[in-house]
N, C-alpha and C positions, 0 to 999 in steps of 0.2 A: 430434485437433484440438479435438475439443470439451470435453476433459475441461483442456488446455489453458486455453479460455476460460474455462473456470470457478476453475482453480485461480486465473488471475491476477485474476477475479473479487472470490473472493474475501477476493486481497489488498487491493485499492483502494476494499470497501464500505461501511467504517468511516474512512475516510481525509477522502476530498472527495467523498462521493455529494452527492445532492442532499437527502436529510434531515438528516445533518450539515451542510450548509451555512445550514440554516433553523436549527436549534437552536444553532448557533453567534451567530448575529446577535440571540437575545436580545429578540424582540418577540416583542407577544403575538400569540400562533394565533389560527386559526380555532376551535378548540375547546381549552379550557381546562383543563389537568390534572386529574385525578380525573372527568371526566363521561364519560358513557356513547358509547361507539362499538359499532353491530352489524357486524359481517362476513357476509357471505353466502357456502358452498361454503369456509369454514372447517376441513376437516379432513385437507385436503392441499394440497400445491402454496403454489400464491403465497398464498392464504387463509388459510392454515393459520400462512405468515408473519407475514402482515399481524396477524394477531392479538397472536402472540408478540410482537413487535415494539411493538405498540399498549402491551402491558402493563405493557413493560419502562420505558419512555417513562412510565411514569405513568398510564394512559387504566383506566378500567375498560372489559372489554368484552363482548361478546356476542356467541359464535361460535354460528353457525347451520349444520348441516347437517341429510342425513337420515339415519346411519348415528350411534345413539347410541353406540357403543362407540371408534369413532374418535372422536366429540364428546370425548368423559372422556379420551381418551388426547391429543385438541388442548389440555385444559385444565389439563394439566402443565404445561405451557409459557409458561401466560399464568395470571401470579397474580393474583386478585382478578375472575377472568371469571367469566360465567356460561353455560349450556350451555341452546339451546334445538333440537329436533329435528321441523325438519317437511319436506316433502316438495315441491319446490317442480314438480314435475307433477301436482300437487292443490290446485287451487284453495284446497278445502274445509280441506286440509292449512294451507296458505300463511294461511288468516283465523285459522286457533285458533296457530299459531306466531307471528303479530304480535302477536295479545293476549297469549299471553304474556310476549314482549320489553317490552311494555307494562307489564306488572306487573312484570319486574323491576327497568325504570328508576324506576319509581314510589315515591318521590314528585317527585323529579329527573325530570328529560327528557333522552330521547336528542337529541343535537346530532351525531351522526356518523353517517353510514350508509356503505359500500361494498359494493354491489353485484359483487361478484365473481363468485360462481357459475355454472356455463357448461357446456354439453358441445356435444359434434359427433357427433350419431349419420348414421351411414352409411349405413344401409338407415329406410325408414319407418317410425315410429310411433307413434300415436297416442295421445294420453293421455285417463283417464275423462272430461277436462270436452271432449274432440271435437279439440282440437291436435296438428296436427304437435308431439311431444314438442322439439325443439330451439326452436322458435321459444314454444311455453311457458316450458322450464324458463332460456332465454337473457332471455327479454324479457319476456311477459305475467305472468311468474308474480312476477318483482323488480318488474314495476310497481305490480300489487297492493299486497304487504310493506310498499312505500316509501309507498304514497298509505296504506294504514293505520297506519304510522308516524307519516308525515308530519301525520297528522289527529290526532293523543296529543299533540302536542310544536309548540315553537311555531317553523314555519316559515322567521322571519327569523332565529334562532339555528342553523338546520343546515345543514352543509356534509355535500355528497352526491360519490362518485365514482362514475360507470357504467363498467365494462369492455369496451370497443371493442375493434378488433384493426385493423391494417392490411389486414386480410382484408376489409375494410368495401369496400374499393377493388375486389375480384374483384365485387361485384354491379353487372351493365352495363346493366339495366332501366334505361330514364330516370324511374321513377316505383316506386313501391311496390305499386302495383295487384296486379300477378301475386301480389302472396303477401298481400295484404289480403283479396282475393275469393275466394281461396282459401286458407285459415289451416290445411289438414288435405290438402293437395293430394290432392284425390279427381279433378281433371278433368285434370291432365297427369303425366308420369312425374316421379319426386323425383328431385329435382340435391339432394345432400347439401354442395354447395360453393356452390352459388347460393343454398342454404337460409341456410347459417351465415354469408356475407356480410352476407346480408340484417340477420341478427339481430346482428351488429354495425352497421351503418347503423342500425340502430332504436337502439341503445346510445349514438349519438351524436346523434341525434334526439331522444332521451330527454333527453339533459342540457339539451337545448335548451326541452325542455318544463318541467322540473322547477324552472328559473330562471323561466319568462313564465309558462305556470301556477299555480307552485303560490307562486312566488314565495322559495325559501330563501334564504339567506343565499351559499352559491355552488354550481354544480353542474358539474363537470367529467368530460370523458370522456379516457380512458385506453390506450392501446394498451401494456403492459405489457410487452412487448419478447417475443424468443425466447428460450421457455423452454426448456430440453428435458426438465425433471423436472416439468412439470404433467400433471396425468391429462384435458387434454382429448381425448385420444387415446383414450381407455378402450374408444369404441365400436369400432376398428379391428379385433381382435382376435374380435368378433363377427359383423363384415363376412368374414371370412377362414372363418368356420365355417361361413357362411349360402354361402357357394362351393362350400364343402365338399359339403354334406348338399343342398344343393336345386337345384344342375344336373348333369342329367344327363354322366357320365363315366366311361364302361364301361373306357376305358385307363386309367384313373389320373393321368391327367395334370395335371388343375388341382389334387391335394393337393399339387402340389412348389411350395414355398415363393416361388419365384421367380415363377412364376405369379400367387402370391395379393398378391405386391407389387406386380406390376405390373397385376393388377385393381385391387389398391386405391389403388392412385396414378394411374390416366389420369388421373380426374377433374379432380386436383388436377394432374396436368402440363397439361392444358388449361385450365386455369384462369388457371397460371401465364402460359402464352406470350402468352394473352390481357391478362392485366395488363402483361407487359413491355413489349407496344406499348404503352402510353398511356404519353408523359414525364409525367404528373400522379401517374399509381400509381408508375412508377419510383422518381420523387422520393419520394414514400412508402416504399418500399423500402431508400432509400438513409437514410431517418430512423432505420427501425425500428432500424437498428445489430446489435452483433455478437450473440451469444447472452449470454444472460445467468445466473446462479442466480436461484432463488425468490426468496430474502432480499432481492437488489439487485433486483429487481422490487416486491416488498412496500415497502421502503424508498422509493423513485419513488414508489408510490402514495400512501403516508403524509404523503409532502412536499406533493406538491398536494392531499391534503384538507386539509392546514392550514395551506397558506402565504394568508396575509392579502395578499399582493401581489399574486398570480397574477389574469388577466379572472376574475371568478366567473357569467358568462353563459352557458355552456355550452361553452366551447374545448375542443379534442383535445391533445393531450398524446402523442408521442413520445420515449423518452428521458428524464422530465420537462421537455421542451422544447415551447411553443407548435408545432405542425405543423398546416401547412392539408390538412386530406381531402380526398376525393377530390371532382371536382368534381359531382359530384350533391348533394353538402352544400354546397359555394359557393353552387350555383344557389339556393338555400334563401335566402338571405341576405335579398333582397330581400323577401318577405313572408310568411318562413316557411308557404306555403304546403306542403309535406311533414311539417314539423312537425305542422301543424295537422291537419291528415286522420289521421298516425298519432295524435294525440290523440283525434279525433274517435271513431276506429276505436275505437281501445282503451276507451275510455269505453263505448263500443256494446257493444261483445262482452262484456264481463264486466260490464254492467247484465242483458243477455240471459242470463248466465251464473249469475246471480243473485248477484252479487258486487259492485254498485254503487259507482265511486270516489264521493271525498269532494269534491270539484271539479267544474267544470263551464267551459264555454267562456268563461264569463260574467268569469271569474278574467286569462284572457289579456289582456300590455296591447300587443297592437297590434292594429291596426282589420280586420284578416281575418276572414273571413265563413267560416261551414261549413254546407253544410246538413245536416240528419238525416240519418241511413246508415241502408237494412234490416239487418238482421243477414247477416253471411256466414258462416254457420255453417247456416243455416236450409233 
């Protein structure tokens, strides 16, 4: 069935998707042939697209990952790119890889970013700068990239995508607190599905920010659709070995395969039955649509970074179609009060981290208050 959905995939992705539909109509983009677009998590999957895609279309671009030997091998595919390799679970990584995307849009400016890059790890781990690694390499580490971009290049001319997911809807906390106060879960056990929800809630929180903060040109969030050839799976496979090697199983029982899938899936089937009661995640459910190829996800993403039409405020995107989140993003609406604490937060943490954004609260234009945060890290 699946291989189905892709074959018919990828008959109809050049036909009537939705970047043919933009480039068929003949006005001008959000971002303007020949200038620069960076990609993030670039060297497989829907990234790895996006790129290709960018370059074909005319874009020069700049694919980012940390594995330089897939980097050279994404940049067959995209003529006129350039290849920059840093690490986005190192802070320290992430500040010397923006300055170089820096120098090589220079003398030009980057006008495109997509935040792509993503994983789902299973079991806990932490990274040098003190992060739970997914909520780094998902969310704190693209915020960095983009506020050190964002600060090179002039604001009103960038159009930004974040990568969301309908997974955003599995997080049922009414607030963000439980993983702001604790950024490295040292005081309760890690939910590896309440983690990665989270960190797409923050991806569409982010578009919200990167429009009232920083002020670009547009910023939208993305639920990319079902892939099934993207590597955010990659940590699974390591969950299955950490089963293996580190509980106790003198019969042998938990090495049969059947076991390790169904360890590695409760999570995720209680995750699920929990989303299917709410008709708000349903409805979400029922957007995300059928499975898709990379390509025809790359393509979706490319249309809303540069359709001059679309809200450029921060909207979620299904399908390439406007879709309302889940409602803990509605409740937002009112005075982006969520927004602003993850701003606040984040602005804290990697000041404390010694990585200071280039913005400040002072930038936002509605009349919402924040006080000072200690650090939660400390």
């Amino acid at each position: 069935a699946k291989n189905r959905f892709l074959r018919f995939d990828r008959l109809i992705k050049n036909d009537n998707d939705a970047l043919s539909q933009l480039l068929q109509r003949k006005e001008k983009l959000m971002i303007e042939k020949d200038e620069w677009v960076c990609v993030t998590g670039a060297t497989s999957g829907i990234g790895l697209e996006v790129g290709a895609e960018l370059a074909k279309i005319g874009y020069r671009v700049v694919l980012c990952g940390r594995d330089m030997s897939k980097l050279k091998k994404a940049q067959e595919n995209a003529p006129r790119s350039e290849i920059v390799c840093f690490d986005l679970e190192s802070l320290e990584s992430i500040a010397a890889g923006a300055a170089q995307i820096v120098d090589i849009c220079s003398p030009a400016q980057l006008k495109g970013l997509v935040l792509n890059a993503g994983a789902w790890p299973i079991l806990l781990d932490e990274t040098e700068d003190g992060l739970e690694l997914g909520l780094q390499a998902n969310y704190v580490g693209q915020a960095l990239l983009a506020d050190r971009l964002i600060s090179a290049s002039e604001p009103k001319n960038m159009s930004i995508v974040t990568l969301s997911s309908i997974a955003h809807a599995g997080y049922l906390n009414k607030d963000l607190e439980p993983i702001l106060q604790d950024p490295a879960w040292r005081n309760r056990e890690f939910d590896p599905n309440e983690s990665y929800a989270a960190v797409k809630l923050m991806a569409i929180f982010y578009a919200r920010i990167l429009a009232s903060f920083y002020k670009i040109k547009a910023a939208r969030a993305v639920h990319p659709g079902l892939v099934p050839s993207t590597e955010l799976f990659r940590a699974f496979p390591d969950a299955a070995t950490f089963i293996q090697t580190n509980i106790p199983d003198p019969l042998g029982l938990l090495s049969t395969p059947l076991y390790q899938a169904q360890s590695l899936s409760s999570a995720a089937q209680k995750w699920a039955t929990n989303a299917l009661e709410s008709p708000q995640i349903s409805n979400l459910l029922d957007a995300a649509g059928p499975l898709k190829s990379s390509n025809r996800a790359a393509r979706e993403i490319i249309a809303i970074l540069l359709d001059p039409a679309l809200p450029k405020d921060g909207p979620f995107f299904c399908d390439a179609q406007i879709t309302d989140p889940a409602p803990i993003v509605l409740n937002d609406d009112a005075d982006f009060s969520l927004s602003n604490r993850l701003f606040q937060w984040t602005a804290s943490l990697l000041d404390d981290c010694g990585f200071p954004l280039t913005v400040t609260m002072k930038n936002h234009n509605t009349t919402s208050s924040v006080e000072p945060l200690e650090s939660s890290l400390s």
